[in-house]
C-alpha positions in Angstrom: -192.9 -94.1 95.5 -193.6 -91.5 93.0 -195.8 -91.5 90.0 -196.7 -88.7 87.7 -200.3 -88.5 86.8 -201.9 -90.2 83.6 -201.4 -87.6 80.7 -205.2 -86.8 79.9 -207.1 -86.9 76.2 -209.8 -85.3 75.4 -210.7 -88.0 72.7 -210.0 -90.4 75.5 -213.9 -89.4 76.8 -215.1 -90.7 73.4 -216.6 -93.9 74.9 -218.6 -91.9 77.1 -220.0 -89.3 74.7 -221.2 -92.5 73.0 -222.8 -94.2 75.9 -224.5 -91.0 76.6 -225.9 -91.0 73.6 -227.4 -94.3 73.6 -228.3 -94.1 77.0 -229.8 -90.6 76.5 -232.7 -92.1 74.7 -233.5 -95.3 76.5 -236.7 -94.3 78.5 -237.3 -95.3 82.3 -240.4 -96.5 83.4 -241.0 -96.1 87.1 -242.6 -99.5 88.9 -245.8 -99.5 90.9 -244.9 -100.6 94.3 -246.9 -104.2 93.8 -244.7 -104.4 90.7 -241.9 -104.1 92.6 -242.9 -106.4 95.5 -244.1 -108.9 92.6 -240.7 -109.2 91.1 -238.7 -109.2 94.7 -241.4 -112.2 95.5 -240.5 -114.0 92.0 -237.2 -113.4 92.9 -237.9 -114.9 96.7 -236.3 -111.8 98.5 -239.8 -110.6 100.0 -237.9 -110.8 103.4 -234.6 -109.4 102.4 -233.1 -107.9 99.5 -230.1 -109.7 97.7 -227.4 -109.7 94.8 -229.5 -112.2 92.2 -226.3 -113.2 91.0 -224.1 -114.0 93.9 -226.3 -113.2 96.9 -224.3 -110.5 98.4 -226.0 -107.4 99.9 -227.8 -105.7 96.8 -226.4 -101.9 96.3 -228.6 -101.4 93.0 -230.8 -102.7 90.3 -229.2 -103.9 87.5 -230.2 -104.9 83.6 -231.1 -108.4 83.3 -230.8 -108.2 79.8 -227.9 -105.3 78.3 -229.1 -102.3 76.9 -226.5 -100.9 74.7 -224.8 -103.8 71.8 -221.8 -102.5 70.2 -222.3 -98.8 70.6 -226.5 -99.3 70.0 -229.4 -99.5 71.9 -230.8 -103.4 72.1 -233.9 -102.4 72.5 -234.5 -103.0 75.9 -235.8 -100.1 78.6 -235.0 -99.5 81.9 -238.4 -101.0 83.0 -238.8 -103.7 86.2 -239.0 -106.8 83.8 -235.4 -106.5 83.1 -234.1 -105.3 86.6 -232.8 -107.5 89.3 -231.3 -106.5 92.9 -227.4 -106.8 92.6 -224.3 -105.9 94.2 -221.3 -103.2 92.6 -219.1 -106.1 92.0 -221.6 -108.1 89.7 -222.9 -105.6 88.4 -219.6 -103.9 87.2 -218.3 -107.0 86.1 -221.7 -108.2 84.0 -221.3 -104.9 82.3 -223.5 -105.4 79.0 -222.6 -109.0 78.4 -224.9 -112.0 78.8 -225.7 -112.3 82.0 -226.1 -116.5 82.3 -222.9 -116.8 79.3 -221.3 -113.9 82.4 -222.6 -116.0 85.7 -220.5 -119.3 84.4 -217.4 -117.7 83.0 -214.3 -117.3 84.8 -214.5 -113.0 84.3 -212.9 -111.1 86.9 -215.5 -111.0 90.0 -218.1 -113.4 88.3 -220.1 -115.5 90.6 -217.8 -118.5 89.2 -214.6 -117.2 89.6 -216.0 -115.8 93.5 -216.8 -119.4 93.6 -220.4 -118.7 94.7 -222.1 -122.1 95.9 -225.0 -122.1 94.4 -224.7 -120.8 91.2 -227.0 -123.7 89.8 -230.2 -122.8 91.8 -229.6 -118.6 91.7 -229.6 -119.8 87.4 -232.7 -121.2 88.1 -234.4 -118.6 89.9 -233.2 -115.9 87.1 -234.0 -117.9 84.0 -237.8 -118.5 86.2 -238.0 -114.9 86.9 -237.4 -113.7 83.2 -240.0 -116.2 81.4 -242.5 -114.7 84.2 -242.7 -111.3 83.3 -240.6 -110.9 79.7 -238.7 -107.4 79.2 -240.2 -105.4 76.6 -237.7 -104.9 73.2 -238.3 -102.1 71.2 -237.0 -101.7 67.6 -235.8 -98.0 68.2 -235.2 -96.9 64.6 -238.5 -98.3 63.3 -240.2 -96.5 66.0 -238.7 -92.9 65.6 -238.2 -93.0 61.8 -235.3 -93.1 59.6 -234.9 -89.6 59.7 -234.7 -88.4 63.6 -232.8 -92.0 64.1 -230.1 -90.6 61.4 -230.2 -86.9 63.0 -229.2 -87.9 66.8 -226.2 -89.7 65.1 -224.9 -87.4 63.3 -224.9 -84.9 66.2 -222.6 -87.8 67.9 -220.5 -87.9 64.6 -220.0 -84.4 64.8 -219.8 -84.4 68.6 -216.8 -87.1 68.1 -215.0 -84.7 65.5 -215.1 -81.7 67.5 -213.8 -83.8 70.2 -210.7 -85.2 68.0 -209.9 -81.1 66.4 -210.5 -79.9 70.3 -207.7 -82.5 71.1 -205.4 -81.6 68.0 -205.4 -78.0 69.5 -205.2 -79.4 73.2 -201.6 -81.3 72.4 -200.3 -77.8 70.5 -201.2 -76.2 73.6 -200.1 -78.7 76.2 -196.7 -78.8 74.0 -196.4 -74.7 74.0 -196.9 -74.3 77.5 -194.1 -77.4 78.1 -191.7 -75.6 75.8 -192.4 -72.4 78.1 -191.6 -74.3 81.0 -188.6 -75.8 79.8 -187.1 -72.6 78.9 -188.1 -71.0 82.1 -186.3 -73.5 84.2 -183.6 -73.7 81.6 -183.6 -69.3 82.6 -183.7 -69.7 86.3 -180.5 -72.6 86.6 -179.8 -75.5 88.5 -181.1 -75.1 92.3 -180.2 -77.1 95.2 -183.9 -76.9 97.0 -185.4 -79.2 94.0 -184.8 -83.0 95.2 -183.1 -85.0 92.2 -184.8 -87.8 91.1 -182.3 -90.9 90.4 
């Protein structure tokens, strides 16, 4: 009936200082409508637009192939060649794994464990669609040099320890004001108008 909320971290955003930094330099590259119509044809939605994976209404465009590996770029853009037509629940449960390894596992909201019919032939028509047009991968590093490659991580090093000192002076605060409210309730008495948890 009642629940407090979730106590809140400010290292707890971590994960998403990183993915902002990976995905911060992961260029997009805007399709020409033929592109577009080319892949959907490949893809045969030219006469409606479908999840690839499960065949649900498609909400987005999602990564074929992940780009961010254990906190790193992979190499691949954000470019039609590795974008197919999916729905929120593939797409959030695909996340950056591998998307056939994803479509036959048993992961929460896979097209498996939906038990999706025809799993087999949607396979088919992805593995077809990506040896048709193959996603461009691009060793960042080697492109951009060793030194501007080693600069944009150490801003998120540093960004990380700011975070963790900014958090070390959050919980001193947080326990400070605690103590104040304690001792101003502690001040004020028991009261009847508060209800009493049991």
């Amino acid at each position: 009936m009642f629940a407090m909320p979730k106590p809140v971290r400010i290292t707890g955003r971590s994960s998403s200082i990183t993915n902002s930094f990976v995905n911060g330099v992961i260029p997009v590259v805007k399709p020409t409508e033929a592109e577009v119509r080319d892949a959907l044809d490949a893809l045969g939605m030219l006469d409606g637009v479908f999840c690839a994976y499960c065949g649900d209404t498609a909400t987005e465009w999602d990564h074929l192939r992940p780009l961010v590996e254990k906190q790193r770029p992979t190499g691949y853009i954000s470019e039609i060649h590795n974008l197919v037509p999916a729905c929120g629940k593939c797409n959030q449960s695909k996340g950056n794994k591998n998307w056939l390894i994803w479509m036959r596992s048993s992961a929460r909201l896979s097209p498996l464990s939906r038990g999706i019919h025809d799993i087999d032939a949607r396979i088919a028509r992805l593995q077809a669609y990506e040896q048709r047009g193959t996603p461009t991968q691009i060793d960042f590093e080697a492109t951009v040099g060793d030194e501007l490659w080693q600069r944009h991580w150490d801003h998120h090093k540093r960004i990380l320890a700011l975070m963790r000192k900014a958090d070390d002076d959050a919980q001193e605060i947080k326990l400070r004001v605690k103590e104040a409210h304690d001792a101003k309730r502690a001040a004020q008495g028991p009261t009847d108008d508060v209800p009493h948890l049991r």
